[in-house]
C-alpha positions in Angstrom: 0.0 0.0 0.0 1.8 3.4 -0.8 1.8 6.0 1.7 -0.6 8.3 0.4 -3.6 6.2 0.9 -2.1 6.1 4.8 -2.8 9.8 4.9 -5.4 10.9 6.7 -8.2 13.0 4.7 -8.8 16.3 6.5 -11.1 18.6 5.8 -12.6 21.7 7.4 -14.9 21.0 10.6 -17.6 23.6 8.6 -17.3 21.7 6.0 -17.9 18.7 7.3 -21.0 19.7 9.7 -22.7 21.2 6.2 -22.3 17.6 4.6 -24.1 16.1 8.0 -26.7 18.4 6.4 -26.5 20.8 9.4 -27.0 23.8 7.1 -25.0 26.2 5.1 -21.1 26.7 6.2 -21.6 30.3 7.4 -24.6 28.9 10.1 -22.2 25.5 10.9 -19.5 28.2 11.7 -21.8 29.7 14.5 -21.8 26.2 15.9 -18.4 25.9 16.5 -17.8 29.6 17.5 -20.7 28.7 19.8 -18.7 25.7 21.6 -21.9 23.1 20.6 -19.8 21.4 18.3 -17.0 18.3 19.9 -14.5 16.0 18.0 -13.7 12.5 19.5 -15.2 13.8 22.4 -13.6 17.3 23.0 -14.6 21.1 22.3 -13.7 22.4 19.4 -14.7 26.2 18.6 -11.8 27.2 16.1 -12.7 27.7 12.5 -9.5 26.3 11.8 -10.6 22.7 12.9 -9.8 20.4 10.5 -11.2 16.5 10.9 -11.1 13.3 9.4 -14.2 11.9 9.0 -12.8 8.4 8.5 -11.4 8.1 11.9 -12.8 10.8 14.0 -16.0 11.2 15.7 -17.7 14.3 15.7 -21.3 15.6 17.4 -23.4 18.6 17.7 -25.0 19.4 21.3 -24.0 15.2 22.1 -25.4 14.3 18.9 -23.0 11.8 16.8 -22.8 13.2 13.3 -22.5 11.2 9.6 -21.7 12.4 6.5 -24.7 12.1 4.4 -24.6 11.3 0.4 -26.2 15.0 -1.1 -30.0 15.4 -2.5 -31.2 17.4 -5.3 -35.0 17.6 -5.9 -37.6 19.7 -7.5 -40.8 19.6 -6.5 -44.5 21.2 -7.6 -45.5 22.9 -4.7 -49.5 23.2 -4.2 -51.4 26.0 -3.6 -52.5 26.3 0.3 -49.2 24.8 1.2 -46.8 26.8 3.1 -42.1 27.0 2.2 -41.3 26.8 5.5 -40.2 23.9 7.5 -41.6 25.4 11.0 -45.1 26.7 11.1 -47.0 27.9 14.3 -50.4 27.5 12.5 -49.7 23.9 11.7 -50.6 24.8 8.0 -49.1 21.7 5.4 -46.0 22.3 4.8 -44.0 21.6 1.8 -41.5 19.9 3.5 -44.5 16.9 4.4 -44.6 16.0 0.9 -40.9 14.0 1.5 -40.8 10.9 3.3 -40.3 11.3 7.1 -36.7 9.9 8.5 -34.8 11.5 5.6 -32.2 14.0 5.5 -32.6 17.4 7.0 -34.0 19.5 3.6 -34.0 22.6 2.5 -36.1 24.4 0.3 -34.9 27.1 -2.0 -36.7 30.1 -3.6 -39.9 30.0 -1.2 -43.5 30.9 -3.0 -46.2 31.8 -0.4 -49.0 29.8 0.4 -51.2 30.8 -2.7 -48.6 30.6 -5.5 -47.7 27.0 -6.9 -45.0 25.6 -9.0 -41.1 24.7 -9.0 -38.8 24.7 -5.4 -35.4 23.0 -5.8 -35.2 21.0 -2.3 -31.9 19.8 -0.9 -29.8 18.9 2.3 -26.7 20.8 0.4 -27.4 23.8 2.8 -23.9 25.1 1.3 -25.9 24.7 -2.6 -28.9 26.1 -0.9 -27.8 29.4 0.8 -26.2 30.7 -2.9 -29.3 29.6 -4.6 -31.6 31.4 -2.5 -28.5 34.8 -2.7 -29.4 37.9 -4.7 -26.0 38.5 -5.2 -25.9 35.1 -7.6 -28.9 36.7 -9.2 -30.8 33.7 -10.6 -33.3 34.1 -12.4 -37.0 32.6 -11.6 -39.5 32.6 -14.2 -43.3 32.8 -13.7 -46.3 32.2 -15.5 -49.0 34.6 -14.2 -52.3 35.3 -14.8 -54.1 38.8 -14.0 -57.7 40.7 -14.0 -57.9 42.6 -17.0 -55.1 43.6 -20.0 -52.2 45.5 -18.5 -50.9 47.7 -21.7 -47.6 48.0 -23.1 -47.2 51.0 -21.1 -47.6 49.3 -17.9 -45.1 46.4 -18.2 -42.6 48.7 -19.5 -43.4 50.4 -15.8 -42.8 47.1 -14.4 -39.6 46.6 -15.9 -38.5 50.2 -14.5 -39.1 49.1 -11.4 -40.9 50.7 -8.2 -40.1 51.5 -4.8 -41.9 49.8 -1.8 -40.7 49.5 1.7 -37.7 47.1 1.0 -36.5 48.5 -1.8 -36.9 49.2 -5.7 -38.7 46.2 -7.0 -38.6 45.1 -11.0 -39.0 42.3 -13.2 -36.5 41.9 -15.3 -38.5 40.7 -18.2 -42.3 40.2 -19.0 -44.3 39.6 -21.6 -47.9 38.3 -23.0 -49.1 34.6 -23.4 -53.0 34.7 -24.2 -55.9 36.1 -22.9 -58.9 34.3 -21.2 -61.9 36.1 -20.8 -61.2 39.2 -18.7 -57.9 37.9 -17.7 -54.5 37.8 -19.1 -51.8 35.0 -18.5 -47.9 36.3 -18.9 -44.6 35.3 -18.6 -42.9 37.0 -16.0 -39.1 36.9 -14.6 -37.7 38.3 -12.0 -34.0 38.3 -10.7 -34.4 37.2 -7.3 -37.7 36.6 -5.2 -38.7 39.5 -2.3 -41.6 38.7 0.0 -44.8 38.6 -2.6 -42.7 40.5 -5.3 -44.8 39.9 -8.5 -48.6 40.0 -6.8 -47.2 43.6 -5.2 -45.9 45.4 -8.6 -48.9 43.7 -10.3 -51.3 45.4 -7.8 -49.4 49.2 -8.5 -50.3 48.8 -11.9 -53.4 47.9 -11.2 -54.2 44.4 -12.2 -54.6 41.4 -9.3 -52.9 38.4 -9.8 -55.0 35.9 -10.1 -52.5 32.7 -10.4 -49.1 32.1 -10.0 -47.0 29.5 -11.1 -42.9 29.4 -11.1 -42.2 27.6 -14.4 -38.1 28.0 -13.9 -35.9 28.7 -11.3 -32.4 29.0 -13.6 -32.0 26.6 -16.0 -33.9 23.8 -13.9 -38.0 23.3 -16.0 -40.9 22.4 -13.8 -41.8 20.4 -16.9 -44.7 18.0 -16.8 -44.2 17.3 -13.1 -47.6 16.7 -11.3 -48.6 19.0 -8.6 -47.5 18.0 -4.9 -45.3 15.3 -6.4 -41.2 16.0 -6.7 -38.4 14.4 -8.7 -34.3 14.4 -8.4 -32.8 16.2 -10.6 -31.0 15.1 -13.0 -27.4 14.7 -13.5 -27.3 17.0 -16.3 -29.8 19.3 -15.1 -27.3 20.0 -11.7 -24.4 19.8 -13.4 -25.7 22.6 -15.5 -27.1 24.4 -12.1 -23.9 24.0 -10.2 -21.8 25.5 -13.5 -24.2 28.6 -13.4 -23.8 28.8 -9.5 -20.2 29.1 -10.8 -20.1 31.4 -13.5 -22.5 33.8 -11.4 -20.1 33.8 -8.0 -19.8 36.9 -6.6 -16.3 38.8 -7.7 -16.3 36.1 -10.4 -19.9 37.2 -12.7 -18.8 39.0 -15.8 -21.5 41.9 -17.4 -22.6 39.0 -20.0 -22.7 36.0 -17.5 -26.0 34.0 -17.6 -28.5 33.9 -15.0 -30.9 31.3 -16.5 
């Protein structure tokens, strides 16, 4: 046997606690900053900690910890259900849809309760956390359907943008599908996803959202997936997720990088 194989494989304690699928790195540093986290039985609360998982144990709060292989889903989220994995109303949650006795998940891009369509889903909290980052600005597409016929006038306004209480909200593209009686349905894509985004610049302009649906979220397709049921992705669709991830990292992102 040659004496590389004899090496031991270290690698970063934050590392390893957000491939136990404890959560991003930046929220596994607070639990070693935080002295919860112990290796082969003693504190460890540098961020220097290195490990190897091979031969050491490690635990959270007394916890014993394992490595688990990562998850990639998508899923058609219904209407009525909430994106959050902890609900004081008791509400159905997303989240109920997987098995119980999996892998901590986590879901990415939330909708609110009365929108449906396409979360990715994961215990990569590392994946999950740039996802879900403006700064990695990707793009999430909507098919939405309004009262009335918004003019060319007014989803040129949309496209401007306009201020609410968090900030200047815009889509960053939108455009008509078909209309359906008094209604219109549109395509609609926005850059990241603020609380209730599309139903609040809709509403300025004076049309109420009547349905919404996230057909995209990057490069991944809700498809012909059923409603309430999810999928893994696959292979190619997150290798080409995790290559935009990478062409769109912050200090990295060129003027003409993709977002979709």
């Amino acid at each position: 046997m040659s004496s590389d194989s004899q090496q031991p494989q270290l690698i970063r304690l934050q590392r390893y606690l957000a491939s136990c699928g404890l959560g991003s790195r930046r929220s596994c540093e607070r639990f070693i900053t935080e002295g919860r986290v112990t290796v082969d039985g003693k504190v460890v609360d540098e961020l220097g900690a290195k490990v190897d998982p091979q031969t050491q144990q490690v635990a959270l709060d007394g916890e014993n910890l394992r490595m688990e292989r990562k998850k990639y889903y998508i899923v058609n989220k219904p209407t009525g259900y909430v994106s959050t994995n902890r609900d004081p109303q008791r509400r159905p949650r997303v989240i109920d849809l997987f098995p119980a006795g999996g892998p901590r998940l986590f879901l990415v891009g939330r909708l609110d309760e009365a929108s449906e369509g396409l979360l990715i889903v994961t215990n990569d909290g590392d994946l999950a956390q740039k996802l879900a980052h403006p700064k990695y600005r990707i793009y999430r597409t909507y098919r939405v359907q309004v009262a009335g016929e918004p003019s060319p006038e007014s989803l040129r306004e949309l496209k401007r943008g306009m201020h609410f209480a968090e900030g200047r909200f815009r889509v960053h593209d939108v455009k008509p599908l078909k209309k359906q009686g008094r209604s219109m349905f549109l395509e609609a894509v926005l850059a990241e996803g603020q609380n209730r985004e599309l139903r609040r610049l809709f509403a300025r302009i004076g049309h109420k959202v009547l349905d919404l649906k996230r057909i995209a979220f990057g490069p991944i397709k809700l498809g012909r997936l059923p409603v309430g049921q999810f999928r893994e992705l696959r292979r190619d669709e997150l290798a080409e997720l995790l290559a935009l991830v990478e062409r769109n990292r912050p200090g990295k992102r060129t003027a003409g990088a993709s977002k979709r």
